[in-house]
DRENFI-621539 format. One record per atom (N, C-alpha, C, O): y, z, x; residue number from 0; atom name. Coordinates in steps of 0.1 Angstrom, whole numbers, plus 5000, padded with zeros to 4 digits. Atoms other than C-alpha are relative to their C-alpha. Layout:
! residues N
<site y="Y" z="Z" x="X" k="NUM" a="CA"/>
...
END
This chain:
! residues 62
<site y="5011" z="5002" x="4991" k="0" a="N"/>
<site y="2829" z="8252" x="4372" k="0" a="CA"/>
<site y="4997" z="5012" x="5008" k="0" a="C"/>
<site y="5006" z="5018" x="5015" k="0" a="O"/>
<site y="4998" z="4991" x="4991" k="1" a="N"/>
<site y="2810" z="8279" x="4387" k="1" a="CA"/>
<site y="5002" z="4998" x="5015" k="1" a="C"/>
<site y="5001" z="4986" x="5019" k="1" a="O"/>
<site y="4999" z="5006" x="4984" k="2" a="N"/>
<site y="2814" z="8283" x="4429" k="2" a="CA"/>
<site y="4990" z="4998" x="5000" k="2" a="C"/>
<site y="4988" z="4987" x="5005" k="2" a="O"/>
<site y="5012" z="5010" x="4995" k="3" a="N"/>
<site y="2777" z="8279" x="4432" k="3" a="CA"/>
<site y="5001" z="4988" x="5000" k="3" a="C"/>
<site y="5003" z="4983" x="5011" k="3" a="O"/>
<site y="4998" z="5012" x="5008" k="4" a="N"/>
<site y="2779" z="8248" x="4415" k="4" a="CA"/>
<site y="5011" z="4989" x="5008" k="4" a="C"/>
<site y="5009" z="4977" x="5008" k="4" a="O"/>
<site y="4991" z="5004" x="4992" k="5" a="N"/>
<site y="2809" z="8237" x="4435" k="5" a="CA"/>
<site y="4999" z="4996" x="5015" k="5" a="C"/>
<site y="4999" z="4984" x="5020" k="5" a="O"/>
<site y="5008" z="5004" x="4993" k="6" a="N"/>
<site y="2796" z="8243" x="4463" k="6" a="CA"/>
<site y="4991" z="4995" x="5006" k="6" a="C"/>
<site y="4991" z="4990" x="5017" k="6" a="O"/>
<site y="5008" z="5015" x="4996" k="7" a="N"/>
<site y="2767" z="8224" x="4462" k="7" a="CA"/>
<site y="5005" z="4989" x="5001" k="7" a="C"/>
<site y="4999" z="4982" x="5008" k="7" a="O"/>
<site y="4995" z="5008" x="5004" k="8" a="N"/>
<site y="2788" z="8199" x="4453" k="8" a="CA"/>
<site y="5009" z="4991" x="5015" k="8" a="C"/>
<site y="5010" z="4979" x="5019" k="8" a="O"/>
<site y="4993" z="5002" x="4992" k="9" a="N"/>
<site y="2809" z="8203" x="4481" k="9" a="CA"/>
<site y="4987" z="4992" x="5013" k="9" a="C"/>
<site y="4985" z="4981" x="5016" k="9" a="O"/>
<site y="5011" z="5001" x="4993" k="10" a="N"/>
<site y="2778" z="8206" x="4505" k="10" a="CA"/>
<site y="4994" z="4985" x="4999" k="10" a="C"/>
<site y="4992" z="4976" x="5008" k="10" a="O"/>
<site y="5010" z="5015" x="5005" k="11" a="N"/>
<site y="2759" z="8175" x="4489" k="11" a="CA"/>
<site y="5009" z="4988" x="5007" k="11" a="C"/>
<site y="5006" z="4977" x="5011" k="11" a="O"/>
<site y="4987" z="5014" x="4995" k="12" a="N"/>
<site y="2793" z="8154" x="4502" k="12" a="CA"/>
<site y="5003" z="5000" x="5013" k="12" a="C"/>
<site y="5011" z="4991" x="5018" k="12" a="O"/>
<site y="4998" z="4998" x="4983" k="13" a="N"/>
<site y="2793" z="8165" x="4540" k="13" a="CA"/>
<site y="4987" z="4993" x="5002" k="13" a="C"/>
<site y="4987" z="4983" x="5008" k="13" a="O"/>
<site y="5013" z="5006" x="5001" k="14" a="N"/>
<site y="2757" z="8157" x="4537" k="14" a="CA"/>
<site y="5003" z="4988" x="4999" k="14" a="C"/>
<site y="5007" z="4983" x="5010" k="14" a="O"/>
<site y="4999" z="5017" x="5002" k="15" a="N"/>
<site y="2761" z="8122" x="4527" k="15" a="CA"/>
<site y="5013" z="4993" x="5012" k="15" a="C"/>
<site y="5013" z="4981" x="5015" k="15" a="O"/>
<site y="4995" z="5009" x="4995" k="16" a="N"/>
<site y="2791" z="8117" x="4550" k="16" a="CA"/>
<site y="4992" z="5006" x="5016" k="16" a="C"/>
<site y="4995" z="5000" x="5026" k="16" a="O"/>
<site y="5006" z="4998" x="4986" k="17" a="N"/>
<site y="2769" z="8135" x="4581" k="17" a="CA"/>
<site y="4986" z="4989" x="5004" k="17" a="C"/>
<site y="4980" z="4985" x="5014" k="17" a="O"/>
<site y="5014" z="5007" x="4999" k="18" a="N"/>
<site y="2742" z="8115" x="4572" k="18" a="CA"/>
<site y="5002" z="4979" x="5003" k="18" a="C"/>
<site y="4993" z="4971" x="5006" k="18" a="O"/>
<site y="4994" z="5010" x="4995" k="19" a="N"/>
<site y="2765" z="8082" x="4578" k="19" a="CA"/>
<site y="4999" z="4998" x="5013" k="19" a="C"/>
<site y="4992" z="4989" x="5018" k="19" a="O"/>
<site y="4999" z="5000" x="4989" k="20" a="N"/>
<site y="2776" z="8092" x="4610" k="20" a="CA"/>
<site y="4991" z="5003" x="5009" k="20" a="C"/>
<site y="4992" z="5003" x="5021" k="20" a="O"/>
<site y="5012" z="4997" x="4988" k="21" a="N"/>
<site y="2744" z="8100" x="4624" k="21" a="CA"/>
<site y="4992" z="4987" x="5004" k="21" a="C"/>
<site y="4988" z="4984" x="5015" k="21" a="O"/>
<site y="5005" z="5017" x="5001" k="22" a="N"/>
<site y="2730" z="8062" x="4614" k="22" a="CA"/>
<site y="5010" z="4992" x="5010" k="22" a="C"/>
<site y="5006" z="4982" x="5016" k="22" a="O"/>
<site y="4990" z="5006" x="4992" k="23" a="N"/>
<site y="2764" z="8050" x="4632" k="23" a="CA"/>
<site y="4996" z="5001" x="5016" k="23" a="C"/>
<site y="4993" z="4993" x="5024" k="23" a="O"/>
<site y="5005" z="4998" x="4986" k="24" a="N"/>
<site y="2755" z="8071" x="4663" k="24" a="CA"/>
<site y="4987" z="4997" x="5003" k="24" a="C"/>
<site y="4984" z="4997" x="5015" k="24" a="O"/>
<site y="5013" z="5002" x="4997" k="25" a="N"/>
<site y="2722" z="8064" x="4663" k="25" a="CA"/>
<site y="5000" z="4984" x="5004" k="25" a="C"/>
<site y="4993" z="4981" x="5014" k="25" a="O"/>
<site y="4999" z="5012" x="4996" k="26" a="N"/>
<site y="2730" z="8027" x="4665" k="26" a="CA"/>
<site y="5006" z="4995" x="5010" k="26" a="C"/>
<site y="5006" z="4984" x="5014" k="26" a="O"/>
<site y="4993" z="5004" x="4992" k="27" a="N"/>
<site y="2753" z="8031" x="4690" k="27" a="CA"/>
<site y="4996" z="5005" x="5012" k="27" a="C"/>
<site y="5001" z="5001" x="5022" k="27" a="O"/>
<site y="5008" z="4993" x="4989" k="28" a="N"/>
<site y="2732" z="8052" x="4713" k="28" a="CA"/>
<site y="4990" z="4990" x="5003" k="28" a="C"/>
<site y="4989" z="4987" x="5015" k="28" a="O"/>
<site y="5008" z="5011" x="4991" k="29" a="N"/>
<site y="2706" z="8023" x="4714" k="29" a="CA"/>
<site y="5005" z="4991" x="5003" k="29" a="C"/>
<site y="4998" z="4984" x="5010" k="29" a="O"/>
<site y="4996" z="5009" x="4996" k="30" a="N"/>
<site y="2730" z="7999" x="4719" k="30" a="CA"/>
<site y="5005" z="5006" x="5019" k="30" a="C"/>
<site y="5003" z="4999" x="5029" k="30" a="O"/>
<site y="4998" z="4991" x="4987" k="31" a="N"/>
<site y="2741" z="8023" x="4751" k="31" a="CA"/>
<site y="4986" z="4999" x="5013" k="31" a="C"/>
<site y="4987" z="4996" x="5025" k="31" a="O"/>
<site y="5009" z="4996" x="4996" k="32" a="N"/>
<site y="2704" z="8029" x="4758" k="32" a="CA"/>
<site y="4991" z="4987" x="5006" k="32" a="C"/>
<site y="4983" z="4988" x="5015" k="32" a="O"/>
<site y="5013" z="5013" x="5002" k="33" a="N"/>
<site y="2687" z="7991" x="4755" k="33" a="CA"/>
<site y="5001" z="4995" x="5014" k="33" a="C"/>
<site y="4992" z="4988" x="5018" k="33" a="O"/>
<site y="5001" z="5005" x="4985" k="34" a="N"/>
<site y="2700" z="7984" x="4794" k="34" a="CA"/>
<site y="4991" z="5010" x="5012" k="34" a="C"/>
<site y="4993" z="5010" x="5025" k="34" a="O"/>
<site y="5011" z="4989" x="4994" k="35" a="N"/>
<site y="2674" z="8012" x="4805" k="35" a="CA"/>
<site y="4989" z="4994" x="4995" k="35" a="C"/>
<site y="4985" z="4988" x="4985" k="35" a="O"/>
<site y="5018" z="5005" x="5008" k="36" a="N"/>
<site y="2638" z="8007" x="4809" k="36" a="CA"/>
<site y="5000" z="5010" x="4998" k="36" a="C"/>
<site y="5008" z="5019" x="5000" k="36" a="O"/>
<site y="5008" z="4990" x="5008" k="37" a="N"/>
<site y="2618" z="8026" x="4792" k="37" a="CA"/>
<site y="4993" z="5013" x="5006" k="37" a="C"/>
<site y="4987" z="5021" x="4999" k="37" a="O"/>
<site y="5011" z="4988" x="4991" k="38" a="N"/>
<site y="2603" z="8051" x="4823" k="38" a="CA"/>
<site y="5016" z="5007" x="5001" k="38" a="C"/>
<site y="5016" z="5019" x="5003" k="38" a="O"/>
<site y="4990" z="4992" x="4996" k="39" a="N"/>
<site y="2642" z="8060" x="4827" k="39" a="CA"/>
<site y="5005" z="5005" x="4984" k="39" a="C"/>
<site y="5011" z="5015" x="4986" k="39" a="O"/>
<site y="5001" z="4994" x="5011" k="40" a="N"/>
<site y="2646" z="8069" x="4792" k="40" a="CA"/>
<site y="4997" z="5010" x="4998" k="40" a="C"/>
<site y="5004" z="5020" x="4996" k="40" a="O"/>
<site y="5009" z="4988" x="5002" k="41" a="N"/>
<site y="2619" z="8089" x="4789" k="41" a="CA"/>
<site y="5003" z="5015" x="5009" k="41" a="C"/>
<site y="5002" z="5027" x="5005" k="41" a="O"/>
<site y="4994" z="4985" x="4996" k="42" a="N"/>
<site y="2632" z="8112" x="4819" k="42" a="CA"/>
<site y="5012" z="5002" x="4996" k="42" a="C"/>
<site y="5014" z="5014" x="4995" k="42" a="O"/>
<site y="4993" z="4992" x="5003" k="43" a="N"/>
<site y="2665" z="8112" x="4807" k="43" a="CA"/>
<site y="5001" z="5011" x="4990" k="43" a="C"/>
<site y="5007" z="5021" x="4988" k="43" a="O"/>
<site y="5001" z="4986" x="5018" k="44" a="N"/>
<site y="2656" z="8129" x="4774" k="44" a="CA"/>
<site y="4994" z="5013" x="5008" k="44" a="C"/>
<site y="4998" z="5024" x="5007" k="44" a="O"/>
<site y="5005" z="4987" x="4995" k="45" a="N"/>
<site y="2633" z="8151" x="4793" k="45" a="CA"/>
<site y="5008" z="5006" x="5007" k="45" a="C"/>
<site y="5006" z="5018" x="5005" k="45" a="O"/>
<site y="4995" z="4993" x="4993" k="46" a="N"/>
<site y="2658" z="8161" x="4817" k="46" a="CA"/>
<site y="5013" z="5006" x="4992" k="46" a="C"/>
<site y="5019" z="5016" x="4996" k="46" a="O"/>
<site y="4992" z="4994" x="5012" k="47" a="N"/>
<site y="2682" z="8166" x="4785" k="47" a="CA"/>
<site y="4995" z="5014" x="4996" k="47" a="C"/>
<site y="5002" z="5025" x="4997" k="47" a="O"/>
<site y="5006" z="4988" x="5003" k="48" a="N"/>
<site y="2656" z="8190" x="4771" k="48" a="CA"/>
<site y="4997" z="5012" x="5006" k="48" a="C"/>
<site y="4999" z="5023" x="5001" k="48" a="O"/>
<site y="4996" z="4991" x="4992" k="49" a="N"/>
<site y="2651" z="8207" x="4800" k="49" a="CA"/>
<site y="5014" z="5010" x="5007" k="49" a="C"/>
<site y="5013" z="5021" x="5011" k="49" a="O"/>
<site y="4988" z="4999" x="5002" k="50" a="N"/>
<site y="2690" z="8211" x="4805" k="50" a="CA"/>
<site y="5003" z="5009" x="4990" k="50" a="C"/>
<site y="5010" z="5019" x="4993" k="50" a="O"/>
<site y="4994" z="4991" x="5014" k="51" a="N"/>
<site y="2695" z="8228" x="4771" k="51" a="CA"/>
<site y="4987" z="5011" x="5003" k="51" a="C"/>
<site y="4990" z="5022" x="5002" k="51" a="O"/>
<site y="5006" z="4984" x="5003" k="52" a="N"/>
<site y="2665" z="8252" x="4774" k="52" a="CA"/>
<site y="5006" z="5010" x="5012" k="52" a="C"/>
<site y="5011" z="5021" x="5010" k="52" a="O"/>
<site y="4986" z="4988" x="4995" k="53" a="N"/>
<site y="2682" z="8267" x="4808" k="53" a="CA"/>
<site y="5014" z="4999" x="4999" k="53" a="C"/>
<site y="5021" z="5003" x="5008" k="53" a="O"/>
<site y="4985" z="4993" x="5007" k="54" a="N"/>
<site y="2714" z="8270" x="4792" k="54" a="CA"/>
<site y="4997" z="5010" x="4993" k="54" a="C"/>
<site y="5003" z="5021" x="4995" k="54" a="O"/>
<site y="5006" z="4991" x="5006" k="55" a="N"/>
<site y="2693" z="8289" x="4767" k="55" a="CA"/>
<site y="5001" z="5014" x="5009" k="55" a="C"/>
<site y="5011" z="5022" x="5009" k="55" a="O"/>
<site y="5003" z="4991" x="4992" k="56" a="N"/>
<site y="2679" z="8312" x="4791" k="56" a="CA"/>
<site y="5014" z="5006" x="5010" k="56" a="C"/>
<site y="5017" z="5017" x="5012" k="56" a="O"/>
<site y="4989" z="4993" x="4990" k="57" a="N"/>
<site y="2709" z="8315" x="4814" k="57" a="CA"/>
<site y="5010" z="5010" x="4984" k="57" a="C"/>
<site y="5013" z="5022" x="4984" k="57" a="O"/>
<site y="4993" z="4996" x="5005" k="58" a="N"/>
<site y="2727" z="8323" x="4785" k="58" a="CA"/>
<site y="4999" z="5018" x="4991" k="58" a="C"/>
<site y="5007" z="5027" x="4988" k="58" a="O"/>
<site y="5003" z="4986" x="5004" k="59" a="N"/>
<site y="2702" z="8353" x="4771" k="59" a="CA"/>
<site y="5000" z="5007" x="5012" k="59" a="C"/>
<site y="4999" z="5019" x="5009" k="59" a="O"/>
<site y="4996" z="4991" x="4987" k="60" a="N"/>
<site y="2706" z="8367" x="4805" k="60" a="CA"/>
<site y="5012" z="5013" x="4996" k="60" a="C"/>
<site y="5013" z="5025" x="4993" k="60" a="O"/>
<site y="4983" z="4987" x="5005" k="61" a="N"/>
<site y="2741" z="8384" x="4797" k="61" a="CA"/>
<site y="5000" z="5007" x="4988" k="61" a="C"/>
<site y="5009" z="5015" x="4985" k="61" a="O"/>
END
């Protein structure tokens, strides 16, 4: 077998087991989430987003 070939092979199977665990967390994040209304949701993600872009920036600083 060549390594390309292997490779994908390999690849195609982290795939399928990342693509589990993200359905797992995904279900377990709204189970987390479902005792939030919906106006506090919405800022936490926004203040998530905002959060990671200045990390960004602080981080191209140095």
């Amino acid at each position: 077998m060549d390594p390309i070939e292997h490779h994908r092979r390999r690849m195609r199977h982290h795939l399928r087991q990342a693509d589990r665990y993200r359905s797992l967390a995904f279900e377990h994040r709204h189970d987390r989430m479902r005792h939030h209304t919906f106006r506090e949701r919405e800022h936490f993600h926004r203040m998530r987003a905002h959060h990671h872009r200045t990390q960004i920036h602080s981080m191209r600083r140095f």
